[in-house]
N, C-alpha and C positions, 0 to 999 in steps of 0.2 A: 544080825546086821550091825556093822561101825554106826557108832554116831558119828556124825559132822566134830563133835567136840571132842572126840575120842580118835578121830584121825587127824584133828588139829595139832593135837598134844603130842601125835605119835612124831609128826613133822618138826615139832620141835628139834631146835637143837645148840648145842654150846660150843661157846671157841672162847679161848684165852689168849688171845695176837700180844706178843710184844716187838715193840717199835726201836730199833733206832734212832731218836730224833737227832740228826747232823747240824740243824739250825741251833738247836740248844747244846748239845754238847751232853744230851741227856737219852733218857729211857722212859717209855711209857708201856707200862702194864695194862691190861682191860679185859676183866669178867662177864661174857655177852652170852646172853639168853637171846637166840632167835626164834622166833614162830612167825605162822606166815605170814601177820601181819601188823606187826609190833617187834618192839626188842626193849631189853633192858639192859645196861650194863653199867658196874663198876669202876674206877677204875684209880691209876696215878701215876703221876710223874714225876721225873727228877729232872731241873735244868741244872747247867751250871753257867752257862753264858745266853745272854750277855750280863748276868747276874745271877747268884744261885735262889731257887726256889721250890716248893713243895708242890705239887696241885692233887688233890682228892678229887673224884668226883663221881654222882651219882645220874645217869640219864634213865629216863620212864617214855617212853613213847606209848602213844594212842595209836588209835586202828588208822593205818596207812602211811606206819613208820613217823608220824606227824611228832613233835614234840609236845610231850603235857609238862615235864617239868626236867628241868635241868639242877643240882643242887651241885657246888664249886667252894671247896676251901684251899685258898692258898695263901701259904706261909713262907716269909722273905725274912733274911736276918735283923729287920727293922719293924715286921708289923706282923699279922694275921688278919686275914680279911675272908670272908664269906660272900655268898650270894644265891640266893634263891629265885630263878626263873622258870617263870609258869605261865603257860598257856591253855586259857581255859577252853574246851576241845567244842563246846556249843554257840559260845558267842566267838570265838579267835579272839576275845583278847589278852592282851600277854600284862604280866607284870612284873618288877623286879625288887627285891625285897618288899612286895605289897604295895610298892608304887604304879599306878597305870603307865603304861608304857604305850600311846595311841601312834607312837612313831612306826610302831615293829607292826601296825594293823596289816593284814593280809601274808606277813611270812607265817610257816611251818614247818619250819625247821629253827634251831638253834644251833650254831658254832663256837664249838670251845677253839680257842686258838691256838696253831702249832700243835695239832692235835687230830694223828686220822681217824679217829674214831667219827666225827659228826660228817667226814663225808659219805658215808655208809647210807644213812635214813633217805637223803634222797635221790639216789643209785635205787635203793631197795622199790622203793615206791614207786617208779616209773620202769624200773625191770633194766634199766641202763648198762648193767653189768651185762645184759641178755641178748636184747636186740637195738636196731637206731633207734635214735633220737635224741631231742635236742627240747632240752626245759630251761629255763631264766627262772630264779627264783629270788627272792628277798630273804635275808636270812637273820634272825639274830645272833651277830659274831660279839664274843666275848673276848675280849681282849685280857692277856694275861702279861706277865699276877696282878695285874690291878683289877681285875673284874670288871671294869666299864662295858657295859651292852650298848650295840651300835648297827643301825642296819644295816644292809652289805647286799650291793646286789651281785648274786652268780650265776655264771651259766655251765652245764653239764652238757658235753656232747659225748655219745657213743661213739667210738672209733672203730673198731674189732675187737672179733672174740679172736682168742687164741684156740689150737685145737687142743690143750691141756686144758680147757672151759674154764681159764682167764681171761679178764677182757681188760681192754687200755679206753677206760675212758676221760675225756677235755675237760679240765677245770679252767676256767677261766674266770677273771675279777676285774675289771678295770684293764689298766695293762697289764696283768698279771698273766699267767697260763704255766699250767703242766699235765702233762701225762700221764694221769695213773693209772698203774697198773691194779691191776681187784683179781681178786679171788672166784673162786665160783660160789661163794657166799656175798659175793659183794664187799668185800672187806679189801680195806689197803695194802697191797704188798710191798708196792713201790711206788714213792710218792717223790721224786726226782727233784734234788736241795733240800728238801725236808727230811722224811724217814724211809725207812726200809725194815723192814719185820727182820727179826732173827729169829723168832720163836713162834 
């Protein structure tokens, strides 16, 4: 007989999505470990407008895609900056560079900006890429290259799946909204003014 952690493993699986980014003028790379309920990935980008810049970055998520720790270095022709974001997965609370962060109490997700990678975790966790529904969440969004953390409310609505088992699901922010399209991982393919996968 399978163990439970021996058909967890087997469900793993990886993807290397690279992006388009049209708002920057740039490229974004990402080395993703999926299993079923967590992910890891690597990753970086190249802007060049509206200023050029570097982003590194490392995300860890906890059980139910949640964020434990986000780690971000980016590099602009005038500085380097870092940032370490963490969310501790028993109390929620988050911190930034070892600062308490009591603003961001009750998000579970963090957002790198300009960046489809962090809209993944919470697609994955509610199954959104799969069937309806409609979640409102708090988010910690990162604002780049300066790294400033800021809370962000979003909302995710399902639209449809497609019958290639992509689905178009609602981002919305404020007045904001788009369309994106996901994979049948749940990953961005097309994220309409921002990016589009070429790879």
């Amino acid at each position: 007989m399978t163990s439970p952690t021996a058909r967890a493993t087997a469900r793993a699986r990886s993807a290397v999505p690279t992006w388009r980014v049209t708002e920057t003028a740039g490229l974004e790379t990402s080395w993703i470990d999926l299993a079923p309920r967590a992910l890891t990935a690597h990753g970086r980008a190249a802007a060049a407008e509206p200023a050029p810049y570097w982003l590194d970055y490392r995300l860890e998520t906890g059980d139910g895609f949640t964020t434990r720790r986000m780690h971000v270095t980016a590099r602009t022709p005038d500085a380097t900056r870092t940032l370490d974001l963490r969310r501790d997965e028993d109390s929620g609370r988050w911190s930034a560079d070892g600062t308490q962060r009591p603003d961001l109490a009750g998000a579970l997700d963090c957002d790198l900006g300009l960046s489809p990678l962090t809209n993944t975790p919470p697609v994955l966790r509610h199954a959104l890429h799969r069937r309806p529904g409609e979640h409102h969440f708090l988010m910690a969004w990162i604002r780049v290259p300066d790294l400033v953390v800021v809370p962000s409310r979003q909302t995710y609505t399902h639209l449809r799946r497609h019958p290639d088992g992509r689905a178009t699901v609602r981002y919305t922010s404020g007045d904001y909204r788009a369309d994106l399209l996901l994979d049948a991982d749940g990953l961005v393919a097309d994220y309409p003014g921002l990016a589009h996968r070429i790879a």
